[in-house]
N, C-alpha and C positions, 0 to 999 in steps of 0.2 A: 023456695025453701031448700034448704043444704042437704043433700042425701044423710044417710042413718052415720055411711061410716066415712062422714064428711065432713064436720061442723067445728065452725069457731064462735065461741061463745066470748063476747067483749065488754069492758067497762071501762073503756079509756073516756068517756064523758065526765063518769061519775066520779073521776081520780083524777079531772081537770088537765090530761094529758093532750099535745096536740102531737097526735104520729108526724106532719106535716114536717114540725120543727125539733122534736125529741130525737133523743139518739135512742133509738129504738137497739133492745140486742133482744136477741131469740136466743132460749135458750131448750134444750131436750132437757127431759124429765130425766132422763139417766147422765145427764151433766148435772141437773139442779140436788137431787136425790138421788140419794143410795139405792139403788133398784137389783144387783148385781144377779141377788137371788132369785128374785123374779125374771127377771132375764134371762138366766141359767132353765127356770122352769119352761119359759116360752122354748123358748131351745131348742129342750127334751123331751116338753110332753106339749106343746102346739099350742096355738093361738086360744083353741077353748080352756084348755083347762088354766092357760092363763089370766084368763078372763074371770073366770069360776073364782079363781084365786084374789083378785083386786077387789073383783064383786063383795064376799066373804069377808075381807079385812077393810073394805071402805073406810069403817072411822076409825082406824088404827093408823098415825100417822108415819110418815117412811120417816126414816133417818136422812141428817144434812150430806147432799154429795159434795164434789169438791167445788164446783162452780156458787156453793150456797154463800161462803161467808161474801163472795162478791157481790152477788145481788144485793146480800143485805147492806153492804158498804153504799151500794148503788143508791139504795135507798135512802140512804143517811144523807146521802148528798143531793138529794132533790128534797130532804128538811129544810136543809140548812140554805137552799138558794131559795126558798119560799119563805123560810122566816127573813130572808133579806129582801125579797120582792115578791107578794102574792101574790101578783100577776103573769109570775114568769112561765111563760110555754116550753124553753128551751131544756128539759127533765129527760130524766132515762127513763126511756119507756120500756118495760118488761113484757116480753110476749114467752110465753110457753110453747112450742110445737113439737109434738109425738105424734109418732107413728100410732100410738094405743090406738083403739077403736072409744068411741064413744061414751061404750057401756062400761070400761073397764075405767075410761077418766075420771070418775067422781072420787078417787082415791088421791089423785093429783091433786084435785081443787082441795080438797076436804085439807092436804098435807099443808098448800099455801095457806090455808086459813089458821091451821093450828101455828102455822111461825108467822102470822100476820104480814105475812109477803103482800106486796100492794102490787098485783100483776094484771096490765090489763087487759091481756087475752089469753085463754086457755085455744089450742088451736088442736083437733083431733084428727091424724089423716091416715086412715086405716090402708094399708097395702100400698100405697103409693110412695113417690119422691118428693119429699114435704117441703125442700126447698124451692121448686118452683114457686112457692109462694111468697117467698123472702122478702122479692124485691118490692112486690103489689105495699105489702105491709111496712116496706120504709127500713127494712132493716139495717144496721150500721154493723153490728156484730152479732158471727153464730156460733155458738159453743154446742158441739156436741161430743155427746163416746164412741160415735159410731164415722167410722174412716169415711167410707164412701159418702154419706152424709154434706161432709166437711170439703171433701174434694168436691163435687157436684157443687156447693156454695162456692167455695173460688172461683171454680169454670164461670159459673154467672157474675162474677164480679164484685161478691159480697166477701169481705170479711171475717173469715172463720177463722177456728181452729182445734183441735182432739184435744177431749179432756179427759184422762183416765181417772177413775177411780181411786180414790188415797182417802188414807184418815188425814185430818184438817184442823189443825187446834185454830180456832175464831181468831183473826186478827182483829188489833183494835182499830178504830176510826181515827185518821181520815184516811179514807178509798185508795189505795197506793196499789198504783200499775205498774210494770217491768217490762220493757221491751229490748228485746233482741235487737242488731243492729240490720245486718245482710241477713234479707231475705227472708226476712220481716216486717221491719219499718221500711229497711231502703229495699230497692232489687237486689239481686242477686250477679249482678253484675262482677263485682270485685272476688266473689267465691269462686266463678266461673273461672278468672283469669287465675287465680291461685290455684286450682284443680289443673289447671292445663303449663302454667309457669312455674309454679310453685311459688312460698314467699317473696321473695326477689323481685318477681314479677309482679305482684299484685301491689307491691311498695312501689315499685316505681310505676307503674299504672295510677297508684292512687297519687303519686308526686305532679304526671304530669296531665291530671285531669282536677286538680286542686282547686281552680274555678270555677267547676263546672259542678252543679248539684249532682247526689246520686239519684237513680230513676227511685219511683214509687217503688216502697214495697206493699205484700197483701194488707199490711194492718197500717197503712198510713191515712185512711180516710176516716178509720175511726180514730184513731190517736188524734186528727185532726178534731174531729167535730170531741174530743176529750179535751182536747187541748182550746178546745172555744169555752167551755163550759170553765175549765180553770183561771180563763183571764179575769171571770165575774169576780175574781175576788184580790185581795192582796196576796204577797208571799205569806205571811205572817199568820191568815184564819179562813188558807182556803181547806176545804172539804175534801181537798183531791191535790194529789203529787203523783208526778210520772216518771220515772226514770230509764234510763238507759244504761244496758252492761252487758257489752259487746265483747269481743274477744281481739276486736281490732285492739293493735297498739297505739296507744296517744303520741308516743313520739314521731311515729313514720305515717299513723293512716285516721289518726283522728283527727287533724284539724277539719280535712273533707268533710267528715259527719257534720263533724260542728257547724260549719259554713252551710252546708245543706239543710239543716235545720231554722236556722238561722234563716237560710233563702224561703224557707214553708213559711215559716213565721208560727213554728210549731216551738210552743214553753216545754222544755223539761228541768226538771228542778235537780234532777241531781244526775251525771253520766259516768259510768267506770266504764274506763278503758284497759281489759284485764291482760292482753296481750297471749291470750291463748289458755291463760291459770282457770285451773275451775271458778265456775262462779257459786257454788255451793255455798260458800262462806258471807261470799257478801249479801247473798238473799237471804241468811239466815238474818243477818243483822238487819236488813231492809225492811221483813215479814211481813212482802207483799200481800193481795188478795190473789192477786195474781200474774203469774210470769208464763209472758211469751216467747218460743223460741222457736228455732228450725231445728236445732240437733238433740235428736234422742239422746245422749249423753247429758247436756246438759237439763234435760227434763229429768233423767232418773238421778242425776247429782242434787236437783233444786226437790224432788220428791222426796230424795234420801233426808233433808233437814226439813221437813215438812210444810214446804211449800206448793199453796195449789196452782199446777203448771197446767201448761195448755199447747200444743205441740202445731205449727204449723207447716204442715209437709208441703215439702218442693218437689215431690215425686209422683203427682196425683195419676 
C-alpha cells in the first residue's frame, strides 16, 4: 500500500485506455485549473491551512485553467477515433499529477467530475519531485506552471513545457496544435549559430546543411506519436490539425524544415514561415488549443490575443 502523502488513484481499465499504446500527457492541477488563489494561500499561510482550505470548499468546483480547453479537445478526439474504431487503444490518456497531499485532492477529482473530464489517474505526490514518475507512467507530454517541474521533465527526457495562467475563451473542435520551429520541434541548433553568426550565418548554414534533417527538438516525440494519431483519418474529418509558425524565413531557411519533416514522416497541415513578424496575428486567426514555443515574447504576444500558450525553456 502507497504511503498517506503518496498515492495514485486509477481508472484507466474502466475508460478502456492502454498507457502501453496511448499518448499519455500529465498534466498539474495548476496547468488544468485555475488555482492561482490557492497557490498564493499555500505560499503565505503554509501547506495546512491550505489544505484546511480545499478540504472546506471540496464540492465547489475550480475554474478552467489554461491547459483545460486542451484536454477537453483531447477528449473529443478519442470520440471521434472510437466512433471510427471501438477497438482502438491508440487514445490520449490524461493523468493528473500534483504536488497536493492526498487530503486536499478530493477537490481536484470532485472539479474533473463536475466538467466530465474522462482522466485516468489522479496522482498525489506530497513534498516531493513528481516527475520522477513520468516516465514509469508512459508519459508523452508534461504541462505544468511550475518552472522547475518542467525543467526536471526535460532533463529525463520527457516532453514538457510552462503553462501560465491566462483567461481562455473555449476553442471549438477539432484539437489544433501549434508548434514552434527551433527548439521546439527541431533543436536548436540553427538558433545557436545565429546567436554566434548572426542572420548571414545561420542562412548559409541552413543553405549548406539543406540535406541533412534538423536534430530532434524537446516536443518532437510527442508531435510524433500526434502526428500517428492524425494519419487515422483523412485531411478532410480528421479530429486533429497541427501546425507550424516559425520565425524562420521560407525563402532562405524553410525548405530544411520542410525536408526534415518530411524525412520524420511527421504530417503537418498547415506551416507559416513568418520571417521574424510577430506571430500574434496568425494564432489569433488559427485559435489554437494550444501553442508551443521557446521565446517569451512570443508566448506573451500569442497571450496578448488569447491564446493558451505553453513556454518551453532552453535554459533549464
Amino acid at each position: 500500500m502507497l504511503p498517506l502523502d503518496r498515492l495514485c488513484r486509477g481508472a484507466e481499465a474502466a475508460l478502456g485506455k492502454d498507457p502501453s499504446t496511448a499518448l499519455v500527457i500529465a498534466v498539474t492541477t495548476r496547468a488544468i485549473f485555475s488555482l492561482e488563489e490557492e497557490h498564493n494561500l499555500y505560499l503565505e499561510k503554509g501547506k495546512e491551512e491550505y489544505t484546511r482550505h480545499q478540504q472546506a470548499n471540496q464540492d465547489k468546483p475550480l475554474s478552467p485553467g489554461t491547459a483545460f480547453a486542451f484536454i477537453q479537445a483531447a477528449q473529443y478526439v478519442n470520440k471521434k477515433i472510437l466512433e471510427s474504431n471501438p477497438d482502438e487503444r491508440d487514445l490520449f490518456d490524461i493523468l493528473v499529477l500534483s504536488n497536493n497531499s492526498p487530503e486536499s485532492g478530493v477537490r481536484i477529482i470532485n472539479s474533473a467530475k463536475h466538467y466530465g473530464l474522462e482522466i485516468s489517474k489522479f496522482c498525489f505526490v506530497s513534498d516531493e519531485d513528481s516527475t520522477q514518475y513520468l516516465k514509469s507512467h508512459g508519459v508523452k507530454l508534461f504541462l505544468s506552471a511550475d518552472r522547475t517541474d518542467v525543467c526536471n521533465a526535460l532533463r529525463r527526457g520527457v516532453s514538457a513545457a510552462l503553462v501560465f495562467q491566462q483567461e481562455v475563451q473555449a476553442p471549438s473542435t477539432p484539437l489544433r496544435v501549434v508548434f514552434d520551429g527551433d527548439a521546439v520541434l527541431f533543436s536548436d541548433e540553427t538558433d545557436q549559430i545565429f546567436q554566434e553568426q548572426g542572420l548571414e550565418g545561420a542562412v548559409q548554414y541552413e543553405r549548406a546543411m539543406e540535406a541533412i534533417p534538423i536534430g530532434e527538438g524537446p516536443l518532437k516525440a510527442f508531435a510524433m506519436h500526434l502526428g500517428k494519431m492524425r494519419k487515422k483519418f483523412g485531411q478532410e474529418n480528421s479530429p486533429i490539425r497541427t501546425y507550424l509558425v516559425t520565425a524562420r524565413s521560407g525563402r532562405d531557411m524553410g525548405i530544411r524544415a520542410i525536408k526534415t519533416l518530411r524525412e520524420w514522416g511527421l504530417p503537418i497541415d498547415e506551416a507559416f514561415f513568418m520571417d521574424g513578424a510577430p506571430k500574434g496575428p496568425i494564432l489569433a486567426q488559427i485559435q489554437p488549443h494550444i501553442f508551443f514555443d521557446d521565446g517569451l515574447h512570443n508566448i506573451q504576444g500569442a497571450q496578448n490575443v488569447g491564446v493558451p500558450s505553453a513556454w518551453v525553456p532552453s535554459c533549464c
